[in-house]
C-alpha positions in Angstrom: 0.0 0.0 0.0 1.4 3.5 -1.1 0.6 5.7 1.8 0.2 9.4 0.4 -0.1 12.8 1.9 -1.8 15.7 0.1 -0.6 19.1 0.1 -2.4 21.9 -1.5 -3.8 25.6 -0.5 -6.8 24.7 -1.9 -9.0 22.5 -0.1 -11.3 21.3 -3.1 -7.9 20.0 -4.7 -7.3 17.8 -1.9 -10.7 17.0 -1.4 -10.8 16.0 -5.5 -7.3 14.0 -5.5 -8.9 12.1 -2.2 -12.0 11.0 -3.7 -9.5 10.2 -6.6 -7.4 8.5 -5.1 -9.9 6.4 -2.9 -10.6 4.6 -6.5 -6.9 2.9 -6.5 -6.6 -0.2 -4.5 -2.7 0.1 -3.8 -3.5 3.6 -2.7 -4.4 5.4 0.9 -4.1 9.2 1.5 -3.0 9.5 5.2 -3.4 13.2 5.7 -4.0 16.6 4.3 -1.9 19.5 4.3 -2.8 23.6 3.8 0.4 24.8 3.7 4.2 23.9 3.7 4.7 24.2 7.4 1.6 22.0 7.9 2.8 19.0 5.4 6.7 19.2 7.0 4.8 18.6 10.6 2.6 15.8 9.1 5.3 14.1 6.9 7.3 13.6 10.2 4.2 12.0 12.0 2.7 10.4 9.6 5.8 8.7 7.8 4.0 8.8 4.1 5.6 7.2 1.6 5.2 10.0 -1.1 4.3 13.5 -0.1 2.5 15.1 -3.1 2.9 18.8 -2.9 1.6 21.8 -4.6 4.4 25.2 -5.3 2.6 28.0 -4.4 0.7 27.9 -0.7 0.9 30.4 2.1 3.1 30.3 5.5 5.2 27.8 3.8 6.2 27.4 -0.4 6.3 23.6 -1.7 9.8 24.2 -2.7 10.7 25.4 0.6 9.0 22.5 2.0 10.5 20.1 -0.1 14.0 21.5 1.1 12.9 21.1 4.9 11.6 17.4 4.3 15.5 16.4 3.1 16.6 13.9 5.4 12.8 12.2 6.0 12.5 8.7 3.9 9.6 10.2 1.7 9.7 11.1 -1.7 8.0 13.7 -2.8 6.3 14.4 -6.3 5.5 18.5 -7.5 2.3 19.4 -9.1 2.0 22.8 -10.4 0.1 24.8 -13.1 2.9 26.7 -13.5 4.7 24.3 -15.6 7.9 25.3 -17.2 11.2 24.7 -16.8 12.4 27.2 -14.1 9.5 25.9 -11.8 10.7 22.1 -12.9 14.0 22.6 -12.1 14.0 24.7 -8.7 11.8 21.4 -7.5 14.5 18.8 -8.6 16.9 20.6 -6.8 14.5 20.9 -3.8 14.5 17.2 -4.3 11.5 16.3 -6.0 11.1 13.0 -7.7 8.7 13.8 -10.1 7.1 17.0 -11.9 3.1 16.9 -12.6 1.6 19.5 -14.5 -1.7 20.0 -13.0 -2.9 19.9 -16.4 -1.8 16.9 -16.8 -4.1 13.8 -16.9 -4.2 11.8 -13.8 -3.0 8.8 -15.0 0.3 10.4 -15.7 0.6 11.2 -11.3 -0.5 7.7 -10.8 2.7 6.4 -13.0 4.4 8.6 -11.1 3.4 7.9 -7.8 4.0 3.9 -9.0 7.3 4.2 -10.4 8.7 5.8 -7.3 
């Protein structure tokens, strides 16, 4: 079982990749994040296996976030809406694993979240 954490400003996002992911029998979402600061507390409590993080959030960025979960066994995959390469690339070094368009199908984050 792939044990996932949501992170996202937008509640209705979460809510939607939830219901989503409830669909996908090797799939559980154990918690929710608001904000950067939130998903760093909860990915060292809850021990996901894959953090899926949005970039732009209040308190706390996703980038920022991704840098302060170095060290934590998770691997953590980026979705954005603003995909280009700039975005792409300050994640990888922030130590993403994977880049998702938001625009993106979702198929495309499942292989993701698999191939991880």
């Amino acid at each position: 079982m792939i044990r996932i954490l949501l992170v996202d400003d937008q509640a209705i996002v979460r809510q939607g990749w939830a219901m989503r992911f409830a669909l996908e029998p090797d799939i559980v979402v154990v918690g929710e994040a608001g904000d950067g600061r939130e998903a760093v507390a909860l990915a060292g409590a809850l021990r996901p296996d894959v953090v899926l993080m949005d970039v732009e959030m209040p308190v706390m960025d996703g980038i920022t976030a991704l840098e302060a979960l170095r060290g934590l066994p998770v691997a953590a995959i980026v979705m954005s809406i603003h995909d280009n390469a700039e975005v792409r690339e300050r994640a990888r070094k922030a130590g993403a694993r994977a880049f998702i368009g938001k625009q993106e199908p979702f198929e495309a984050l499942l292989a993701a979240i698999r191939s991880i």
